[in-house]
N, C-alpha and C positions, 0 to 999 in steps of 0.2 A: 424549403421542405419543412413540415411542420413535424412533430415525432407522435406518434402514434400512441394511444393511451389502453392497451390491449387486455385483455381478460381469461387468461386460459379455462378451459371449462372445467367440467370434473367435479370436486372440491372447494370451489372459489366463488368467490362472491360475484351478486349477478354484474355485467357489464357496468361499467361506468360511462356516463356516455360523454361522448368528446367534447363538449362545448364547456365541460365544467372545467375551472379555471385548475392550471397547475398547484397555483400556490396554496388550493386546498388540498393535495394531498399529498400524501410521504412515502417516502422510499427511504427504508431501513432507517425509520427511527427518524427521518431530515426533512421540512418540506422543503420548497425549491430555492427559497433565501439562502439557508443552513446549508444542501447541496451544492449553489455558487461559491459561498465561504469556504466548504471545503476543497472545492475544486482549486484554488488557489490557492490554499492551503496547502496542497501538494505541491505547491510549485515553490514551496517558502515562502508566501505571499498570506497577511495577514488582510481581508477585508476590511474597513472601516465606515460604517453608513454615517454621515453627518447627522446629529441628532442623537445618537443611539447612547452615547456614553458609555457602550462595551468595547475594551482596550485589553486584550491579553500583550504585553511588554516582556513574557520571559523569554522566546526563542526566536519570533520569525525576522530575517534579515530585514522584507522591504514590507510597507503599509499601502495600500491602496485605499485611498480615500474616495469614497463613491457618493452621489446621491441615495438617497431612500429610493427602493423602487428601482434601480438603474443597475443592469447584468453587463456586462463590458467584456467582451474576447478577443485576446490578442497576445501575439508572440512576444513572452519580455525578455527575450534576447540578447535583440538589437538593443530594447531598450538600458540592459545591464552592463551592457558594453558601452553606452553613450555615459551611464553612470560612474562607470570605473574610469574612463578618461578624465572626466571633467568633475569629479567628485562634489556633486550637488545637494547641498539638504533638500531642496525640493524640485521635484521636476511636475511641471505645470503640463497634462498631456492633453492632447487633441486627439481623440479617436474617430474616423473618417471611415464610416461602411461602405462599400463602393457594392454597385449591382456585378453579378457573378460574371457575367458576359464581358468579352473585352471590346465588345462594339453593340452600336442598335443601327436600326435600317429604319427608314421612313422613304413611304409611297410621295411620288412629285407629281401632281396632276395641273391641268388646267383648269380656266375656269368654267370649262362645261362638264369638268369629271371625269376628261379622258387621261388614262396615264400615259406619263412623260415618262421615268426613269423611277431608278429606286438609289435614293444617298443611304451612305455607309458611313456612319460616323466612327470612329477608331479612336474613343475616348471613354472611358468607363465613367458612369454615372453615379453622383454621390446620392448613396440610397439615407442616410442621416448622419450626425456628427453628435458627438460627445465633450463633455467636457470630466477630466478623473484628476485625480492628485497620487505620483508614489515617492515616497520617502523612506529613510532609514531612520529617521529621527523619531522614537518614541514620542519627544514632547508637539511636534506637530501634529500627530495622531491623535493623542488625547484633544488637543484644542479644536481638532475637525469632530472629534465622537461629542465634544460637548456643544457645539458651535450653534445656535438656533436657525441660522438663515447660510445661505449658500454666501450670502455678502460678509458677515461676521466670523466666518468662518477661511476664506481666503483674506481677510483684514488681519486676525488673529494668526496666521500663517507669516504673511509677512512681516508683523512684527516683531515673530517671535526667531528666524531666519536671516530676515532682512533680502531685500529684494537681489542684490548679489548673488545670495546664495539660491536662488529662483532659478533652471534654466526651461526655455520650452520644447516642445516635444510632439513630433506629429508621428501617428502609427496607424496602420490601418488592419481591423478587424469588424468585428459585430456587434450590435448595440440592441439592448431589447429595453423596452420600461414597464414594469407592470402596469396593470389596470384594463388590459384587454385578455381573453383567451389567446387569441392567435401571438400576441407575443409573450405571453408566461409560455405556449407552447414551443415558441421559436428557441428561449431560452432555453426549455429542457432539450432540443433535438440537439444543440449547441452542446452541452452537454453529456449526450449521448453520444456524439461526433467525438469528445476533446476526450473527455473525463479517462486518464488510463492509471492512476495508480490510487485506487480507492481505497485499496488495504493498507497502506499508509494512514491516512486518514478516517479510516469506517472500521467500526466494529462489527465483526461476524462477517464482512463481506470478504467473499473470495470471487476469482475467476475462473466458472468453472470448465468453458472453453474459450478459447480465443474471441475475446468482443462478447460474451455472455457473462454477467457478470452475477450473480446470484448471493441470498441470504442464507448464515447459516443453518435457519430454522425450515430453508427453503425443501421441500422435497419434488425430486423427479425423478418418476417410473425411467427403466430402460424402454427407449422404443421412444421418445420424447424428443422433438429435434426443433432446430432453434436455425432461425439465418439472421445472423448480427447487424446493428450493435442490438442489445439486449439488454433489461434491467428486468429483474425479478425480485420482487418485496419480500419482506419478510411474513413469516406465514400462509405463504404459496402452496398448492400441489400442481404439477402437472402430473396428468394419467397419460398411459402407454400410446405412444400413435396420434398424442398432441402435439402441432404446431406453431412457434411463434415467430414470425415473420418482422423485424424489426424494418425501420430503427422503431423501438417501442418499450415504454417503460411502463411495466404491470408494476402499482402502487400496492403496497404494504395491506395487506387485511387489517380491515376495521378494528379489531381486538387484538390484533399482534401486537408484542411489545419487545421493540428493537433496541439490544442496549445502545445508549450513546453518551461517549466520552468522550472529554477536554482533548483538544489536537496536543497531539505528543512532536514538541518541536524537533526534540531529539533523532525520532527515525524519519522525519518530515526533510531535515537537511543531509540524508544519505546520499544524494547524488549527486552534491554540491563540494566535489573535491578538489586542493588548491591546486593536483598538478595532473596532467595528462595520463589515461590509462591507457596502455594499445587495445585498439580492438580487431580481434580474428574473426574474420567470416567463414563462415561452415562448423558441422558439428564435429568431423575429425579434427580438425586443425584445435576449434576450443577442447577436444576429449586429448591431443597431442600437449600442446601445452599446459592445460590443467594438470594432468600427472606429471610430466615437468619441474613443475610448480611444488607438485607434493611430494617428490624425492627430496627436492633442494630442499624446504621446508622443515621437512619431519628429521632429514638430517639436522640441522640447525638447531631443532625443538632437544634434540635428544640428547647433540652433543651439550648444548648448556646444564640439561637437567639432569647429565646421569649422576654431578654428584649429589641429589636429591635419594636415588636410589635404594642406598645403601638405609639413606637414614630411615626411611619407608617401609622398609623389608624389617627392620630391624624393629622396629615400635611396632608392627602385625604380632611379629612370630613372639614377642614375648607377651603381648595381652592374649593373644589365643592361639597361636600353634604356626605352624607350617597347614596349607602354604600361603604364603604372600599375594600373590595370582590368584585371579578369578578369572576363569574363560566361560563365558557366555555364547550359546549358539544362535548366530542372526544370521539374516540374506544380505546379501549384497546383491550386483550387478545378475539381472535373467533368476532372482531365485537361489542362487548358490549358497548355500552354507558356508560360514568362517565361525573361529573360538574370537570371539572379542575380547581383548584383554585387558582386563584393569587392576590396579591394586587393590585388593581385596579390606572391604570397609566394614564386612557386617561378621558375624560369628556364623559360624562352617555348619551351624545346622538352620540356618536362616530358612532354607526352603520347608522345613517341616515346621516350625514356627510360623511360615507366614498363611497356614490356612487355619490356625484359630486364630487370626489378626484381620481375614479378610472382612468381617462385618462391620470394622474401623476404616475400612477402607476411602479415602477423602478425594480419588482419583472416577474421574466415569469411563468408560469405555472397557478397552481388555485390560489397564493400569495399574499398579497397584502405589497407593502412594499413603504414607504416614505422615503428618507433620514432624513429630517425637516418637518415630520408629524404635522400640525396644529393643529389636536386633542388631541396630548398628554400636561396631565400637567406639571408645572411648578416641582413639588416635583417627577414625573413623570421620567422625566429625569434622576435623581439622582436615583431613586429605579433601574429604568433599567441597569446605569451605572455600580453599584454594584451585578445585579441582586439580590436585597432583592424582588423586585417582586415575583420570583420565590419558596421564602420560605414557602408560604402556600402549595406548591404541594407537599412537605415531609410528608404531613396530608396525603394526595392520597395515598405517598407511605404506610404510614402505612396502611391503609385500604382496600389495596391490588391492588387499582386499575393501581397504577405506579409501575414503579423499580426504582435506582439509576439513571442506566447508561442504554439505550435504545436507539431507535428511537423515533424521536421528536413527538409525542403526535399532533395527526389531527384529525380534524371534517370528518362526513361520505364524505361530497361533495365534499372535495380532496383528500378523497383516491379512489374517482370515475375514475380518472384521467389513473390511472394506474395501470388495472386488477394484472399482477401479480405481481407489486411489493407491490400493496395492500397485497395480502394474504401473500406476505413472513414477511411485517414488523408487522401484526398483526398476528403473530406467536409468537409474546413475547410481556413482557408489555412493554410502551413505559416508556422513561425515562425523570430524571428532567434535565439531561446532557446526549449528546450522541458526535458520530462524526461528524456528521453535525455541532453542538453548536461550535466547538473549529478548525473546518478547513476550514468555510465556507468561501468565500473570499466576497462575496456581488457584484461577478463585473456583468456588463450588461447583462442578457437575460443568464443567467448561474444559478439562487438561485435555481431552479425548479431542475436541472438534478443536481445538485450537492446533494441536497436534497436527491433525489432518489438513486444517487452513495454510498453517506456513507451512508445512512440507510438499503441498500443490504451487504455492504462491513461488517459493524456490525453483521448483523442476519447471514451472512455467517463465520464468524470469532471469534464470543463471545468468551471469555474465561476470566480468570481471572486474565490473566494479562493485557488483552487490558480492563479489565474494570478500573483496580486501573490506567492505564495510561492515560485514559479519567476524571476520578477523578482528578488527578495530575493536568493534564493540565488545566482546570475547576477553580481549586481552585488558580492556577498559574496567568489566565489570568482575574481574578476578582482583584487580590491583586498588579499586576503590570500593566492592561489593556492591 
C-alpha cells in the first residue's frame, strides 16, 4: 500500500499531485530523510548515512549505520536482546522483506493450455534484502558518517573493532531506496504505519486523536473528521464537514515555518528503564491504583518535609505578614472546584498589582508570566527555586483533589480558553508535577500551546511508566536545576 498524499480543501493549497516524489516535501519542518532519522530517534536509535559526516555522540545508546538513500524497518528488539547476550561492538545486519502473503498459487496446465491443478506453495517470497550496520560504539559511527565507499567504510569498521567483536545478524522488516516515487512513497506509508511517539522527537506536534497526528500551527473547524493514520503539516486549515481519509500525509504549506530542533536524548530514552513496571489493564484498576500510589506518596513527601515547614512559614510571616498559605481556586476531576494550596511567595496584594503589570506580560494565552516579577518575595525566590512552594499541594493530594503526576491544575477562566482540550485535561486529576512542569521551554508566545501540547500528550498517553519518568525528571531537575 502506497500512503496517500492528500490536500484538504478550504484554505489550503491547491492538490499536490501524487507522482511528486516524497523527499520533496515536508511535514512540520522534516522532509522524509530527517522524518526516517527521527523516527528512530524515538526508539534511541541514532541514524548514520555513510558519507554524511553528521555524528550527534551525546545521548543515543545504538547507531544505525545505513546507505545514502536506504529507509530500513524493523523491530530492534530481538535485536537488543541478541546485543545484550553477546555484548558486540558491531552487529553486521541482514535485512530480508518477505512478500505479505504466507503462500502464492500458480496455475498447472498442459501443453495445449488446458488446466491441470493449482500448486500452493507455503513459503513466503524474499521481496528484497539489505545490508545496515548497529553499534554502540560512537567511534565506529564516525568512521561509517566519514567513510567514502561502502568498501572503506566496513574496512575502517573492522579495524577499528576487530573482527571478534563483529557478530551477524538476520531480521526481517521493509526496505525502501529512494530514487523512485513509489518507494519514497512506500517509505512514508511505513512511517505513517510505525511512527507513534513524535512528540518526543518533533516540535509543535501533538496527537490530536488517536492515529491523527497534527501541527501546532494546524487549524481544525469542529465538524472536521479524520479516519487514521493521519499527518497534518504545519500551516494547515481544515473547514467544518472536511474529510480525511488516511493512511495520508497533508505536507506542510509552502510558506509555513515549522520550528525544528536538535533531538533531546534525554526525554528520547524515557522508556528505556533498567527494571520492570507492572502493567494494569482497564481504566478502574490504573484510576485504583494510581490513587494508591498517591496516598502512599504524598504521605512519604510530607512526612520528610514537614521539618521544612516551620522554616517556611517563618521566613513569609516576617518579610510580609500572615498568612503563609495561598489557596488558589482550580478544577479538578468533572469541573469541581478545590483551594490549591501553596506556600505563599509573592506580597498579599499581588492580584491588584498584577493589572498595571499586565502589558509586561511574557506568557500567551490566558497566562500571566514575568521573568523578574516585582511581586514576588525576597524568601519567594528561593521556595520557588526549590519548589518547596509546592509542598502544601501533597495535602490536595491526600484529599483527593490532586494526583502526583497530572496536567497542571487551572482556574475555570483558562480552561475557557479551549473547549476541547478543557474536557480531555479535566478527565483526570491534575497533578503537583506533570509534562508541562519538566519540558516547558518559557520561550516567546509558545507557554500557552505548549501548555496545551503536553497536557493532551499526558491524558492521551498516561501510564505508569510515563508517570514514574515524570517523577524522575521532577525530582532530577529540583536537586540539579
Amino acid at each position: 500500500m502506497v500512503a496517500r498524499v492528500v490536500e484538504p480543501r478550504g484554505r489550503t493549497a491547491p492538490p499536490t499531485p501524487q507522482s511528486r516524489p516524497a523527499g520533496l516535501r515536508r511535514w512540520w519542518g522534516q522532509d522524509l530523510d530527517a522524518l526516517y532519522d527521527r523516527f528512530w530517534a524515538a526508539r534511541a536509535v541514532h541514524v548514520v548515512r555513510r558519507g554524511s559526516g553528521a555524528l550527534d555522540p551525546r545521548g543515543p545508546s545504538l547507531f544505525l549505520l545505513v546507505e545514502p538513500g536506504s529507509f530500513a524497518f524493523f523491530e530492534p528488539k530481538d535485536l537488543r536482546r541478541t546485543m545484550s547476550w553477546l555484548a558486540p561492538r558491531v552487529v553486521r545486519l541482514r535485512i530480508v522483506d518477505l512478500e505479505p502473503a504466507e503462500y502464492r498459487e500458480e496455475v498447472v496446465a498442459d501443453e495445449a493450455g488446458r488446466f491441470l491443478k493449482i500448486n500452493r506453495e507455503y513459503r513466503a517470497r524474499t521481496r528484497a534484502t539489505g545490508r545496515a550496520f548497529v553499534t554502540p560504539d560512537p567511534r565506529a559511527a564516525a568512521a561509517w558518517a566519514a567513510a567514502p565507499s561502502l568498501r572503506e567504510g566496513w574496512r575502517e569498521i573492522r579495524r577499528l573493532v576487530g573482527d571478534e567483536q563483529i557478530v551477524p545478524a538476520r531480521v526481517r522488516g521493509r526496505l525502501f531506496r529512494s530514487g523512485s516515487v513509489r518507494a519514497e512513497n512506500g517509505a512514508l506509508w511505513a512511517l505513517l504505519e510505525s511512527f507513534r511517539r513524535q512528540t518526543t522527537v518533533l516540535e509543535g506536534v501533538y496527537e490530536f486523536q488517536p492515529g491523527v497526528w497534527l501541527h501546532e500551527t494546524t487549524e481544525v473547524s469542529a465538524g472536521a473528521r479524520f479516519v487514521p493514520p493521519v499527518w497534518i503539516g504545519a500551516g494547515r486549515a481544515l473547514d467544518a464537514g472536511e474529510v480525511v481519509v488516511g493512511p495520508a500525509a497533508v505536507p506542510d504549506r509552502p510558506e509555513a515555518r515549522a520550528l525544528v530542533t536538535p533531538v533531546d536524548w534525554e526525554n528520547v530514552r524515557q522508556p528505556d528503564w533498567p527494571f520492570l513496571i507492572p502493567s494494569f489493564r482497564g481504566r478502574r484498576i490504573r484510576r485504583v491504583t494510581k490513587r494508591a500510589f498517591d496516598i502512599a506518596f504524598s504521605l512519604l513527601v510530607l512526612g520528610f518535609t514537614l521539618p521544612i515547614y516551620p522554616l517556611a512559614i517563618a521566613l513569609i510571616v516576617l518579610e510580609d505578614g500572615w498568612p503563609p498559605f495561598f489557596a488558589h481556586r482550580r478544577q479538578t476531576l468533572a469541573g469541581r472546584e478545590f483551594p490549591c494550596l501553596k506556600f505563599r511567595t509573592m506580597r498579599k496584594d499581588a492580584e491588584k498589582i498584577k493589572a498595571t503589570l499586565m502589558a509586561q506580560n511574557q506568557a500567551d494565552g490566558p497566562q500571566f508570566f514575568i521573568k523578574d516579577d516585582p511581586r514576588l518575595l525576597r524568601c519567594g525566590k528561593w521556595l520557588r527555586r526549590f519548589q518547596i512552594d509546592e509542598l502544601p499541594q501533597f495535602i490536595n493530594v491526600l484529599l483527593g483533589h490532586m494526583s502526583v503526576v497530572g496536567p497542571r491544575p487551572s482556574p475555570d477562566k483558562e480552561n475557557q480558553f479551549c473547549p476541547a482540550w478543557r474536557e480531555a485535561r479535566l478527565s483526570v486529576r491534575p497533578g503537583v508535577t506533570g509534562l508541562w512542569q519538566i519540558r516547558r521551554t518559557r520561550a516567546p508566545e509558545t507557554d500557552f500551546q505548549e501548555w496545551i501540547r503536553y497536557d493532551l500528550e499526558y491524558v492521551q498517553h498516561e501510564s505508569w511508566g510515563l508517570d514514574l519518568w515524570i517523577i524522575y525528571r521532577t525530582i532530577k531537575h529540583v536537586l540539579t536545576g
